[in-house]
FIMARDREN-229081 format. One record per residue (C-alpha): residue number from 0; residue in three letters; x, y negated, z. Coordinates in pm, whole numbers, plus 50000, padded with zeros to 5 digits. Example, Ala and Ser with C-alpha at 12.3 -4.5 7.8 and 13.67 -1.06 7.14 Angstrom:
resi / resn / xx / yy / zz
0 / ALA / 51230 / 50450 / 50780
1 / SER / 51367 / 50106 / 50714
END
This chain:
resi / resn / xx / yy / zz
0 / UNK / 50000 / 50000 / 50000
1 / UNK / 50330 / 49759 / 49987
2 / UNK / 50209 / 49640 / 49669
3 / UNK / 49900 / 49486 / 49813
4 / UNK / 49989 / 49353 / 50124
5 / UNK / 50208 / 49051 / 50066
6 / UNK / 49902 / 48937 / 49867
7 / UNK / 49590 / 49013 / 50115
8 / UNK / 49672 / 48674 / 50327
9 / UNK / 49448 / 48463 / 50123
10 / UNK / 49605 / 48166 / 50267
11 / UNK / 49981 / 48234 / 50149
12 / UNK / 49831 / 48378 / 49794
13 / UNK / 49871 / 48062 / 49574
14 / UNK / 49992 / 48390 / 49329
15 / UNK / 49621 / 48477 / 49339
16 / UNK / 49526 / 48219 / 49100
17 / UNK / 49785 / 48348 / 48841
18 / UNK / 49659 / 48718 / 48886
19 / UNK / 49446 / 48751 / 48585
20 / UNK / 49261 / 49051 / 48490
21 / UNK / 49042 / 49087 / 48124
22 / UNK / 49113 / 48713 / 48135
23 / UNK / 48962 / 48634 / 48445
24 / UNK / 49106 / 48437 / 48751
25 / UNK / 49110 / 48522 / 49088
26 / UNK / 49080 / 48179 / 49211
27 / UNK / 48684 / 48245 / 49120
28 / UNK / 48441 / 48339 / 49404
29 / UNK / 48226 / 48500 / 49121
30 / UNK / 48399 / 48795 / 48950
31 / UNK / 48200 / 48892 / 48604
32 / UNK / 48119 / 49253 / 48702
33 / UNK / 48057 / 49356 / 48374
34 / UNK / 48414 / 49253 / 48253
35 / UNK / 48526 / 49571 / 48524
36 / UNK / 48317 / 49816 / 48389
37 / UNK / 48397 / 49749 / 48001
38 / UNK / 48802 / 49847 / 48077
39 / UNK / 48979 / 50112 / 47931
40 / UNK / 49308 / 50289 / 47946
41 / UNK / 49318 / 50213 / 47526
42 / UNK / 49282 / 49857 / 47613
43 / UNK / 49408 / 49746 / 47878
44 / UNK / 49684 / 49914 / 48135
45 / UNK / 49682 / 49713 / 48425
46 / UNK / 49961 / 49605 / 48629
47 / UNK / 50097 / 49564 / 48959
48 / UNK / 49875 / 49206 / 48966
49 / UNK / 49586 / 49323 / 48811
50 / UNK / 49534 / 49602 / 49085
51 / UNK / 49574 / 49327 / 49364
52 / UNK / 49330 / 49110 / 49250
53 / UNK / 49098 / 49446 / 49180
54 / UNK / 49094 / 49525 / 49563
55 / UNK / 49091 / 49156 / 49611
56 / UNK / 48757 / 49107 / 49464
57 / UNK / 48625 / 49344 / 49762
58 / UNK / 48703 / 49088 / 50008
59 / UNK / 48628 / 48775 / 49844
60 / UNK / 48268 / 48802 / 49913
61 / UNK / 48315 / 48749 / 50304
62 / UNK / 48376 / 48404 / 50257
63 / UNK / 48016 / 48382 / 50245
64 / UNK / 48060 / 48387 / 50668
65 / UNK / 48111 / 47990 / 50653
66 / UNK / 47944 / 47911 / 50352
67 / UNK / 47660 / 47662 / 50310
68 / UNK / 47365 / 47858 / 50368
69 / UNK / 47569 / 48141 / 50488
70 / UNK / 47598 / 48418 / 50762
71 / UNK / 47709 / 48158 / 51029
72 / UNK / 47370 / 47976 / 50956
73 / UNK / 47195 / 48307 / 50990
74 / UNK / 47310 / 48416 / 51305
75 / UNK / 47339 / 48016 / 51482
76 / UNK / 47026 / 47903 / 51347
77 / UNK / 46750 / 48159 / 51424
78 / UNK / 46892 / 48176 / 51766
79 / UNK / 46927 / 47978 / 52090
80 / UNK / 47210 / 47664 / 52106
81 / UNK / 47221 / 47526 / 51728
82 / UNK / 46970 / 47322 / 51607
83 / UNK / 46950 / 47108 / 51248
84 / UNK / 46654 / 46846 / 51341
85 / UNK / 46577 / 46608 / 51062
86 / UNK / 46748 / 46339 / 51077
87 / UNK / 46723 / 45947 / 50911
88 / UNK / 46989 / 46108 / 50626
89 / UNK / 46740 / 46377 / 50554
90 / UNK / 46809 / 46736 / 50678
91 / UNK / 46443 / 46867 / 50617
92 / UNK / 46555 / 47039 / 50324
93 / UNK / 46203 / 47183 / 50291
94 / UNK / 46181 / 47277 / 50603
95 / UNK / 46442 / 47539 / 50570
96 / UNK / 46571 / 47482 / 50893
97 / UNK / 46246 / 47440 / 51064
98 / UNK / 46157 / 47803 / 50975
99 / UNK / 46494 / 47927 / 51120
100 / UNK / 46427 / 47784 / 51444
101 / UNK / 46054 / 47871 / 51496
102 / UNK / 46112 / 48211 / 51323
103 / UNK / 45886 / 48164 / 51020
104 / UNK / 46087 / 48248 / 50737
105 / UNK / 45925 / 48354 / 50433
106 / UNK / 46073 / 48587 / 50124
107 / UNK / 46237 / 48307 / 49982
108 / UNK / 46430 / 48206 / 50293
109 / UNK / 46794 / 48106 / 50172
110 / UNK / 47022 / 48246 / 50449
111 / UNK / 46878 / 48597 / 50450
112 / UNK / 46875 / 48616 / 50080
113 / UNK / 47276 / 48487 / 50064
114 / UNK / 47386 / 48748 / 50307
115 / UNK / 47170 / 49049 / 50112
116 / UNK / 47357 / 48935 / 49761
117 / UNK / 47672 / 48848 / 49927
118 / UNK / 47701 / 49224 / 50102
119 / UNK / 47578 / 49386 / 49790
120 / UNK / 47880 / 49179 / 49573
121 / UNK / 48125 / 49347 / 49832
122 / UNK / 47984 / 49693 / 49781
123 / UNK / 47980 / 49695 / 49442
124 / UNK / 48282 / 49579 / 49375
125 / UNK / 48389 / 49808 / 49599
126 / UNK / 48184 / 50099 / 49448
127 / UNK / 48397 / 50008 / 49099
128 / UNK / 48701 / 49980 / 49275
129 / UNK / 48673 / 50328 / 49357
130 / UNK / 48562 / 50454 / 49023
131 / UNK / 48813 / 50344 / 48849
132 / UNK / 49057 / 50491 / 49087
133 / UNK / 48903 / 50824 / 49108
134 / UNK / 48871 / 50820 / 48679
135 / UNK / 49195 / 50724 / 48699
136 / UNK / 49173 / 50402 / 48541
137 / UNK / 49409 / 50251 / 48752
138 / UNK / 49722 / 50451 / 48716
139 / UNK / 49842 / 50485 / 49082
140 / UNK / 49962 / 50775 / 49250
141 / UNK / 49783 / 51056 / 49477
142 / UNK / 49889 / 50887 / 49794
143 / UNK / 49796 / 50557 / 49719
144 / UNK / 49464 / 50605 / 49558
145 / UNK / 49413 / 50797 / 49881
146 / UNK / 49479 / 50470 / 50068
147 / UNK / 49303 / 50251 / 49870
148 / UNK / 49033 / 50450 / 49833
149 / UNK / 48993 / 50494 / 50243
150 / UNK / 49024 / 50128 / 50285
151 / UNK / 48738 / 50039 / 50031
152 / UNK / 48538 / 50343 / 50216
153 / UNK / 48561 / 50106 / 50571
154 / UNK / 48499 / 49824 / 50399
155 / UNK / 48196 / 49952 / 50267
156 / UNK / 48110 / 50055 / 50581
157 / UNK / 48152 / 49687 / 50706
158 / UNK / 47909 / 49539 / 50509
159 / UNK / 47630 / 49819 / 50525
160 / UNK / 47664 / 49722 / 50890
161 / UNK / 47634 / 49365 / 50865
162 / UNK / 47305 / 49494 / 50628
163 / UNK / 47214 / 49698 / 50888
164 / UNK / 47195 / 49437 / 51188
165 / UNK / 46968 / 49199 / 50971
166 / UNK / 46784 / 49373 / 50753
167 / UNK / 46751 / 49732 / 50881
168 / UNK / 46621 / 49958 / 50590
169 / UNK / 46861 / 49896 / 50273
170 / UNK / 46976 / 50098 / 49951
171 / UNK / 47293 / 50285 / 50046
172 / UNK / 47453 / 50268 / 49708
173 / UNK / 47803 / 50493 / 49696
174 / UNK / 47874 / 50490 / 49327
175 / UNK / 47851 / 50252 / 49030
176 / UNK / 47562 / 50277 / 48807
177 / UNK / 47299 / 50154 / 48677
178 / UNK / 46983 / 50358 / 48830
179 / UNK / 46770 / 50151 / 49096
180 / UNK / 46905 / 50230 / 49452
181 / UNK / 46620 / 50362 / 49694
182 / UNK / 46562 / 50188 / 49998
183 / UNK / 46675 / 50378 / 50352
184 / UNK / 46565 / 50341 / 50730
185 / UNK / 46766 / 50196 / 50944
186 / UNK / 46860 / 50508 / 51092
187 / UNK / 46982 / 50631 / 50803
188 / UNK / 47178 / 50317 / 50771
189 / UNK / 47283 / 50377 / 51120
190 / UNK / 47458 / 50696 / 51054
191 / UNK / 47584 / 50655 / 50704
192 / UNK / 47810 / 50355 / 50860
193 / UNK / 47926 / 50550 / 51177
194 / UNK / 48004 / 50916 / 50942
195 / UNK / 48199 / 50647 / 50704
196 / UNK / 48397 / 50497 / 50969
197 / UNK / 48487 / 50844 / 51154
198 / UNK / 48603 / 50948 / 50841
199 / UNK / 48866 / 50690 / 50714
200 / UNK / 48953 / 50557 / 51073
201 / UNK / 49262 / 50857 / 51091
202 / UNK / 49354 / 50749 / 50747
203 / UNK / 49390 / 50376 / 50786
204 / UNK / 49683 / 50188 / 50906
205 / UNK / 49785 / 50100 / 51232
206 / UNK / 50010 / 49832 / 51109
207 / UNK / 49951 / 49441 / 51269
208 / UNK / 50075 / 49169 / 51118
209 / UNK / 50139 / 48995 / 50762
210 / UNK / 50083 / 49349 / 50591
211 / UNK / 49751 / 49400 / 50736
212 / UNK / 49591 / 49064 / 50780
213 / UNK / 49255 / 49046 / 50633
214 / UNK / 49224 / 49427 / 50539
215 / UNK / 49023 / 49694 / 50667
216 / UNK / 49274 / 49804 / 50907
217 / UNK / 49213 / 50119 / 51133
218 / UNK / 49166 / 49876 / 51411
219 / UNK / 48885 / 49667 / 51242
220 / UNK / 48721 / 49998 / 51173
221 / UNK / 48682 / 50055 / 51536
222 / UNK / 48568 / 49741 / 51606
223 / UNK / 48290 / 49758 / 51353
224 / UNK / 48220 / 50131 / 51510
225 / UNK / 48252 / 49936 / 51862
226 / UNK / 47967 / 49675 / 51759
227 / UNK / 47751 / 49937 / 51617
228 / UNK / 47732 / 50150 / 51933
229 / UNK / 47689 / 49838 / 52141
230 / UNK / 47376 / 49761 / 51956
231 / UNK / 47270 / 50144 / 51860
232 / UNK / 46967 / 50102 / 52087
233 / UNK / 46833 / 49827 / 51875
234 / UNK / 46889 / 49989 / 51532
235 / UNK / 46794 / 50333 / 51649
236 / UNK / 46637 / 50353 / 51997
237 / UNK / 46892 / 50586 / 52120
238 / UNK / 47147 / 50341 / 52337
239 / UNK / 47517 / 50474 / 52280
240 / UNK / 47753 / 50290 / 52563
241 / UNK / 48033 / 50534 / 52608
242 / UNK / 48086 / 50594 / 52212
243 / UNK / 48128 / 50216 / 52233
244 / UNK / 48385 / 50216 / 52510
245 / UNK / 48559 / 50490 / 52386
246 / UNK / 48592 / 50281 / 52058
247 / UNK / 48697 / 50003 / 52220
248 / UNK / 48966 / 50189 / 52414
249 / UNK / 49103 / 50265 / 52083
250 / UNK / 49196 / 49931 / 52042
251 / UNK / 49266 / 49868 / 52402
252 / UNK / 49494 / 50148 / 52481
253 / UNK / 49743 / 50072 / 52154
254 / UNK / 49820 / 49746 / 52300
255 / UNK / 49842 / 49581 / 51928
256 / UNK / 49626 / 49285 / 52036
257 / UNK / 49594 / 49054 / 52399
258 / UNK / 49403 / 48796 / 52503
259 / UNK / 49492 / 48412 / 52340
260 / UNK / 49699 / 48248 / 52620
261 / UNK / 49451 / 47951 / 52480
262 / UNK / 49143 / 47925 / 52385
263 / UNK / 49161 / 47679 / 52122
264 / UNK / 49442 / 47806 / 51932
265 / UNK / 49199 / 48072 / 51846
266 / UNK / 49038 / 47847 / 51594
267 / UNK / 49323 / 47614 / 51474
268 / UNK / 49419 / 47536 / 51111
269 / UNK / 49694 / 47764 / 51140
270 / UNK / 49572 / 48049 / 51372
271 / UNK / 49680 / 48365 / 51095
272 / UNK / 49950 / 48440 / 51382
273 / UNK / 49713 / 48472 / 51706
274 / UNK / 49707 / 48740 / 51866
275 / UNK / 49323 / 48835 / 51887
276 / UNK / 49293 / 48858 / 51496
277 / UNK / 49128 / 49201 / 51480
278 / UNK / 48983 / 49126 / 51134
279 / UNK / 49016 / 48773 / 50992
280 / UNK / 48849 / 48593 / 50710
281 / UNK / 49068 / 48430 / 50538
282 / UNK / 49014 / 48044 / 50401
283 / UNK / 49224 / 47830 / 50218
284 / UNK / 49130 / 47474 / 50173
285 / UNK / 49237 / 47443 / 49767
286 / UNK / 49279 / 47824 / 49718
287 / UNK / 48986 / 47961 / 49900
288 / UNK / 48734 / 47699 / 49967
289 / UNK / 48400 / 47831 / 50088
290 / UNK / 48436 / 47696 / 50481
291 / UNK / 48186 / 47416 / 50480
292 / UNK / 48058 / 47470 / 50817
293 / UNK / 48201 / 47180 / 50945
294 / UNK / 48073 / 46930 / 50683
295 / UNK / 47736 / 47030 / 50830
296 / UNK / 47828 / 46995 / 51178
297 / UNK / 48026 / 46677 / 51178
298 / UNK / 47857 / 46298 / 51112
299 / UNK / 47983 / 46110 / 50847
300 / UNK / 48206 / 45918 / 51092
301 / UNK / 48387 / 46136 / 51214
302 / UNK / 48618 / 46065 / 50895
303 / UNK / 48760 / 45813 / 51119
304 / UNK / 48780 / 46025 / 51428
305 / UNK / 48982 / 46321 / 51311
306 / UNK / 49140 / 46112 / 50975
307 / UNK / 48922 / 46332 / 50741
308 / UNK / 48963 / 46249 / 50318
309 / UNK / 48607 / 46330 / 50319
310 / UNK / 48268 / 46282 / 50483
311 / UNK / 48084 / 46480 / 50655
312 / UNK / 47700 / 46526 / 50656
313 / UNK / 47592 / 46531 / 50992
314 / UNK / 47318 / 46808 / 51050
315 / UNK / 47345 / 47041 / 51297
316 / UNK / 47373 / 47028 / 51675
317 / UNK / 47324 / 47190 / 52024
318 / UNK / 47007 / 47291 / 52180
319 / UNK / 47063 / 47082 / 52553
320 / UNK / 46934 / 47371 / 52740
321 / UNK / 47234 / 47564 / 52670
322 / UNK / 47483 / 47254 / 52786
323 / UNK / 47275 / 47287 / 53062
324 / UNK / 47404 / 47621 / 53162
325 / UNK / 47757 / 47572 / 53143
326 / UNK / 47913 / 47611 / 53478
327 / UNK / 48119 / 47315 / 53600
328 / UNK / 48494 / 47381 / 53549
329 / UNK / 48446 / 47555 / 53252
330 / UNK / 48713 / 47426 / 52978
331 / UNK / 48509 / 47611 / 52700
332 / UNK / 48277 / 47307 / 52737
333 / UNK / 48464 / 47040 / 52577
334 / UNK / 48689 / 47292 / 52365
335 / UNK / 48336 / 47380 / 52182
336 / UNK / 48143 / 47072 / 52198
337 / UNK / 48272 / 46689 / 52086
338 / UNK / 48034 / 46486 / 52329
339 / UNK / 48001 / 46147 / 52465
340 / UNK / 48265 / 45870 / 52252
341 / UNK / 48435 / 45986 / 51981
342 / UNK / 48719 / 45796 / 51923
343 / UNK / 48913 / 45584 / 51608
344 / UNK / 49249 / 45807 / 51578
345 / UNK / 49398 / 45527 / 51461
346 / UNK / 49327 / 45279 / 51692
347 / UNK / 49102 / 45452 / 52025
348 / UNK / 48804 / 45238 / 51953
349 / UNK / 48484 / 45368 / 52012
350 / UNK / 48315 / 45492 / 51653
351 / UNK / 48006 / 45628 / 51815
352 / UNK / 47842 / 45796 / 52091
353 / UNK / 47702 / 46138 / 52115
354 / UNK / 47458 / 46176 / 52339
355 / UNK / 47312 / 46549 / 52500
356 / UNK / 46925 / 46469 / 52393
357 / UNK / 46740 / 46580 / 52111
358 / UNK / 46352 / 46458 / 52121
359 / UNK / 46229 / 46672 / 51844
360 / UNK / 46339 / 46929 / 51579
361 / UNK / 46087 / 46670 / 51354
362 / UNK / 46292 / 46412 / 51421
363 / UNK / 46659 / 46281 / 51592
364 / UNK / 46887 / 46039 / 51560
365 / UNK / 47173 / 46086 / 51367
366 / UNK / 47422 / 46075 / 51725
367 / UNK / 47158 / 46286 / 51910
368 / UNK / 47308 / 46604 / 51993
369 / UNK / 47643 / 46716 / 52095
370 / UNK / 47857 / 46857 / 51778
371 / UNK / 48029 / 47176 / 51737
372 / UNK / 48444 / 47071 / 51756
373 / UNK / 48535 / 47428 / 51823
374 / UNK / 48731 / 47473 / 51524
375 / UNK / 49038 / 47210 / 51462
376 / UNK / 48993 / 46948 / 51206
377 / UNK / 49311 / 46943 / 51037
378 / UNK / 49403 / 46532 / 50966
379 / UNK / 49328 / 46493 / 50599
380 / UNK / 49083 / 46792 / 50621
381 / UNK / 48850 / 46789 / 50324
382 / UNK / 48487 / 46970 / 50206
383 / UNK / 48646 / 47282 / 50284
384 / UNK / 48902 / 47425 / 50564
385 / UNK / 49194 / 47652 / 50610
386 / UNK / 49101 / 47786 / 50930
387 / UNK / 49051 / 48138 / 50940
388 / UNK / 48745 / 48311 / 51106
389 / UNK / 48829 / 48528 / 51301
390 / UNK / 48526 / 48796 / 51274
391 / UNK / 48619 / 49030 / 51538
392 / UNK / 48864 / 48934 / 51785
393 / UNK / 48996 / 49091 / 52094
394 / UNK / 48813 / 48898 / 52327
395 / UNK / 48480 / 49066 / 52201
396 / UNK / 48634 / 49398 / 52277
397 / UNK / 48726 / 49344 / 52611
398 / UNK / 48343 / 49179 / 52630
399 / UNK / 48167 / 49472 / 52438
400 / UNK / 48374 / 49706 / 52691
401 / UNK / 48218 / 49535 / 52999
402 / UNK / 47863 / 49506 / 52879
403 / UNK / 47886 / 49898 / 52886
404 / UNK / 48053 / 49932 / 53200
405 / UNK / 47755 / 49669 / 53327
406 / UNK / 47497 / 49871 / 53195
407 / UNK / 47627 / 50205 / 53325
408 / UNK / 47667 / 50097 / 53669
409 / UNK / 48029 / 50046 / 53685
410 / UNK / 47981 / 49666 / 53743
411 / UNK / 48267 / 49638 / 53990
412 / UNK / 48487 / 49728 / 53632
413 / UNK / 48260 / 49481 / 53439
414 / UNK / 48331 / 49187 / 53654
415 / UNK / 48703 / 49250 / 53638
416 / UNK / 48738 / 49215 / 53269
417 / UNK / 48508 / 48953 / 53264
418 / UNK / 48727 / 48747 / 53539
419 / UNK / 49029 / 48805 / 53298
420 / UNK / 48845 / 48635 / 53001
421 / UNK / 48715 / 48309 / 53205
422 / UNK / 49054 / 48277 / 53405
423 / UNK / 49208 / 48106 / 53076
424 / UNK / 48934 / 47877 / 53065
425 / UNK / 48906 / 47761 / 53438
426 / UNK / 49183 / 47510 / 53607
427 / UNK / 49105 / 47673 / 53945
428 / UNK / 49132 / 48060 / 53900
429 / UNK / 48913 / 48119 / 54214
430 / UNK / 48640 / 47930 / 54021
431 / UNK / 48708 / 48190 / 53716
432 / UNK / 48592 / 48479 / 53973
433 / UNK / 48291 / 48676 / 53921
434 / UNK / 48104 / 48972 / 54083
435 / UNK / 47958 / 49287 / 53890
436 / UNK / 47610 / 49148 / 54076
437 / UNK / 47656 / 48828 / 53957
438 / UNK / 47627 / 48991 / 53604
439 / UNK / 47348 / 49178 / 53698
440 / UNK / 47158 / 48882 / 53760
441 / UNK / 46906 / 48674 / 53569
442 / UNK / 47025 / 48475 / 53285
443 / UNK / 47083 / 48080 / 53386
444 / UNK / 46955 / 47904 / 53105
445 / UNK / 46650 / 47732 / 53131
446 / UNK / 46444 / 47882 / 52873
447 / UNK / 46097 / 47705 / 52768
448 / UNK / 46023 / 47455 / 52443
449 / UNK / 46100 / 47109 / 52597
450 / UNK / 45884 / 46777 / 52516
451 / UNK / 46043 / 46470 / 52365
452 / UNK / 46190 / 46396 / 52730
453 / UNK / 46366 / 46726 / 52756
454 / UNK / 46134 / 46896 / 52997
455 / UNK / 46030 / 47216 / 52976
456 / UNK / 45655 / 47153 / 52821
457 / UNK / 45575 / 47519 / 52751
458 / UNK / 45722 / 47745 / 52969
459 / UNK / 45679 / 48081 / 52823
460 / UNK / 45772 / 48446 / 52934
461 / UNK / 45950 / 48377 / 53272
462 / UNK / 46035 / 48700 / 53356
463 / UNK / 46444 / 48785 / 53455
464 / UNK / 46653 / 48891 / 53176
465 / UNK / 46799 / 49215 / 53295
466 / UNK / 47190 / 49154 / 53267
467 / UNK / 47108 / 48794 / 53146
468 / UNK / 47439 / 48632 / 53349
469 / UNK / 47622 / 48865 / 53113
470 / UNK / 47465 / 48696 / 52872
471 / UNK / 47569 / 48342 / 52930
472 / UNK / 47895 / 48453 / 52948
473 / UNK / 47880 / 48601 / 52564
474 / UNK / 47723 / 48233 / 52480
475 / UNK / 47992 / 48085 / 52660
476 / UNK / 48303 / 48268 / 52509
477 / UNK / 48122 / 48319 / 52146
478 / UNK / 47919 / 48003 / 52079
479 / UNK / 47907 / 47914 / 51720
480 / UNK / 48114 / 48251 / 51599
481 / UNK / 47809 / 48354 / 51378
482 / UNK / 47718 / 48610 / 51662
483 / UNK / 47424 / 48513 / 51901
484 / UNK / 47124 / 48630 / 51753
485 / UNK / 47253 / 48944 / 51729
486 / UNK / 47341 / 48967 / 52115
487 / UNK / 47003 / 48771 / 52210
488 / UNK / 46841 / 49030 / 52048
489 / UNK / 47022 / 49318 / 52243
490 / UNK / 46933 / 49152 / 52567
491 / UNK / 46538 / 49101 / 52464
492 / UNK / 46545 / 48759 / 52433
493 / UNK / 46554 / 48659 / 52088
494 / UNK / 46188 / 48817 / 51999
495 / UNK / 46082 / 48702 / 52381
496 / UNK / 46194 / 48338 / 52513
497 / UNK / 46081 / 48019 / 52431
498 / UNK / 46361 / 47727 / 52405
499 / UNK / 46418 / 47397 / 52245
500 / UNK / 46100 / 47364 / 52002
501 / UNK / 46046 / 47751 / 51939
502 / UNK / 45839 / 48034 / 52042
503 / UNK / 45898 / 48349 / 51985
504 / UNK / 45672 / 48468 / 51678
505 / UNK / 45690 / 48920 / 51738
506 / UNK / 45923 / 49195 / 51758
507 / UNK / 45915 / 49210 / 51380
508 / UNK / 46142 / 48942 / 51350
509 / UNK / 46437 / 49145 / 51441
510 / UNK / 46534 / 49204 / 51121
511 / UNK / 46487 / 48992 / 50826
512 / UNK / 46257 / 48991 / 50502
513 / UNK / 46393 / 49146 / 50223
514 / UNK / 46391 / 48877 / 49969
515 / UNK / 46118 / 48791 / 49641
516 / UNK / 46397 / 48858 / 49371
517 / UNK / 46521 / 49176 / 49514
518 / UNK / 46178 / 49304 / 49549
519 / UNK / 46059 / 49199 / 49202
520 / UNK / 46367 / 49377 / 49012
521 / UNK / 46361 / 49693 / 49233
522 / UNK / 46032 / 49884 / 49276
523 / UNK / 46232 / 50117 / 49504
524 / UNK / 46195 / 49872 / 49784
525 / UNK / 45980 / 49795 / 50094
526 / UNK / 45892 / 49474 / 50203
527 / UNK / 46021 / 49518 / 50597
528 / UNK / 45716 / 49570 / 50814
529 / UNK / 45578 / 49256 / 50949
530 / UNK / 45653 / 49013 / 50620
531 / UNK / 45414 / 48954 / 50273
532 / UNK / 45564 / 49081 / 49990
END
């Protein structure tokens, strides 16, 4: 796999843009499929290049994480701390957001829709990747069309799970052709991704660093097996803790990865060498644009607070009831949030003021709401960033780890793990300190849809959330890592709790609608119970 490696760090691979296959660039986000499939060995015999950018093509899709309408909106959105209110500069888009929050999407819903094409680019690229190995196509050798074709295998596997967490019953499509795919259940789903992953996971490397970065390494296969089990009881009814620990010891035990010494170096410009990248998605700010995140977090003047060449949009904010429940001491509060004056970087002066209140979802001001400054803004940063997401990180394994232990009655073991996490984040370590019955306690947000005064107007289903401290402790560490509906939905809250200007709408809304265009070109296909075809 030497031949691939020095390539897979997207942000080092200017090369990529040279790499040129049936006359096609790699610096595109959009491969022509059909240009794949139409390849011979009478004409064409790739090279060295043209396999890289091949394999490349698998991964390219994931950029979709940070996209504008992408997987970060999907999971941040429809969930519990960010909100996109209108605001005087527009923002109603149609009401796109408005449907996110109150959990009325339709068919036609954009998010939902962008992560169902963006997965299905992966696999099939993916599926041809492997055909033309296997036909021999690509003329590589036993061993490494072994390798490569393992790696796609997990990769696969990765997407089919992301599939699996929001929409639930999906084709499983293995090879490249042209018959309609039929439609599975989410069990099925379920248990295609784990026999995948327990399959390659002996036959991928072990290797950290440069050569690995951004693959499907045996470690990221775990960690997708890891998140899986964690949520098994959601996707199949049948909870699976210890498979998830045991997974997560895998990781653990090699001692490849540790804890950040700081939090914010996590999510710096240059973060490629920390050491919780698990699995990373690589962005490059002229070579692989597609993080715009931040132009929809950021008001337009914050050109002047961080020295950007561009201007940002200004959308997106935090619900107050989850500033609320940050405990005092806790760095993770201004490393996530920019609040209060933000200042000139030139000269200190005040260029606005954010304040913590949010009247109405219909309506805010454009400095209403605190702002998401958890990743760095590089000076001179543009529409897109180099920052690289990290996707699974070993934080969240240490995390998924102690929500097992929690739930298994080993809380004593929870707490410990949990202590290590905060202690990085707390000034005072004896304020980082928490109990296993802490954990077991009631969540402390202050759930309810608030009035234009932020107070609780509609209260809604009071009762505890079993392990809910737990919980605040995944929105503290995680916030705004394209991760919380998925864990609010684990805990019971996402289909249960009322907060900022939602209420919860029915368990169907677990899993997304399978969208109008997909339905209309493949008769195969279900609309997901609870959703109009």
């Amino acid at each position: 796999m030497e031949f691939f490696v020095k390539y897979m760090k997207i942000k080092k691979a200017k090369v990529w843009m040279l790499a040129i296959l049936s006359g096609l660039t790699l610096g595109c986000t959009g491969l022509d499929e059909e240009v794949f499939s139409e390849v011979t060995e009478d004409s064409f015999v790739p090279g060295e290049s043209d396999i890289i950018a091949l394999m490349a093509s698998t991964y390219t899709p994931m950029r979709f994480v940070m996209d504008w309408q992408g997987y970060f909106d999907l999971q941040e959105e429809s969930a519990d701390i960010i909100v996109t209110p209108t605001r005087p500069n527009g923002w109603d888009d149609g009401g796109v957001y408005k449907r996110m929050h109150w959990h009325k999407w339709d068919n036609l819903q954009w998010q939902p829709t962008n992560t169902w094409r963006s997965c299905y680019r992966g696999i099939n690229s993916i599926n041809r990747v492997i055909l033309q190995v296997e036909s021999g196509l690509i003329p590589v050798d036993e061993q490494q069309a072994t390798d490569i074709i393992n790696e796609m295998r997990g990769l696969r596997a990765f997407y089919y799970a992301i599939l699996l967490d929001t929409h639930g019953n999906v084709p499983i499509i293995t090879d490249y052709g042209d018959e309609l795919p039929v439609q599975h259940t989410r069990q099925q789903v379920f248990d295609f991704v784990e026999a995948e992953l327990l399959e390659v996971i002996p036959f991928l490397t072990d290797v950290v660093g440069d050569v690995s970065y951004g693959r499907m390494t045996k470690y990221a296969a775990y960690h997708t097996l890891a998140r899986i089990y964690l949520n098994a009881e959601v996707y199949t009814g049948t909870a699976q803790w210890e498979k998830c620990i045991n997974a997560c010891n895998a990781i653990i035990d090699d001692g490849k990865f540790s804890l950040s010494p700081d939090y914010s170096d996590i999510f710096a410009t240059n973060n490629d060498k920390n050491p919780e990248m698990v699995f990373a998605i690589p962005y490059d700010a002229i070579y692989a644009k597609q993080w715009t995140a931040h132009m929809k977090m950021l008001l337009p003047d914050h050109r002047h607070v961080f020295g950007m060449e561009t201007q940002p949009w200004g959308g997106s904010s935090c619900n107050p009831q989850f500033i609320d429940s940050y405990e005092e001491g806790d760095n993770r509060l201004q490393d996530t949030w920019l609040m209060g004056d933000q200042l000139n970087k030139n000269n200190g002066s005040v260029v606005m003021t954010l304040t913590k209140e949010m009247p109405s979802i219909e309506f805010c001001d454009a400095t209403q709401g605190f702002r998401c400054g958890k990743y760095e803004i590089e000076e001179g940063a543009t529409g897109s960033l180099s920052n690289d997401f990290p996707f699974y990180r070993y934080t969240d394994v240490l995390m998924m780890k102690a929500e097992c232990l929690l739930r298994t009655g080993r809380s004593a073991e929870a707490a410990q793990i949990v202590t290590d996490v905060r202690s990085r984040s707390f000034d005072d370590p004896d304020d980082a300190v928490v109990t296993g019955a802490e954990l077991e306690g009631d969540t402390t947000m202050a759930y309810g849809t608030l009035d234009t005064e932020g107070n609780i107007d509609e209260a809604g289903d009071q009762s505890p959330v079993a392990y809910g401290r737990f919980l605040d402790e995944l929105g503290w560490e995680f916030a705004c890592e394209a991760r919380r509906r998925t864990d609010l939905i684990r805990f019971g809250v996402f289909q249960t709790k009322n907060w900022y200007n939602h209420k919860p709408q029915g368990d169907h809304t677990i899993i997304f609608p399978i969208g109008l265009e997909e339905l209309n070109t493949n008769t195969n296909l279900d609309q997901n119970p609870g959703y109009i075809k």
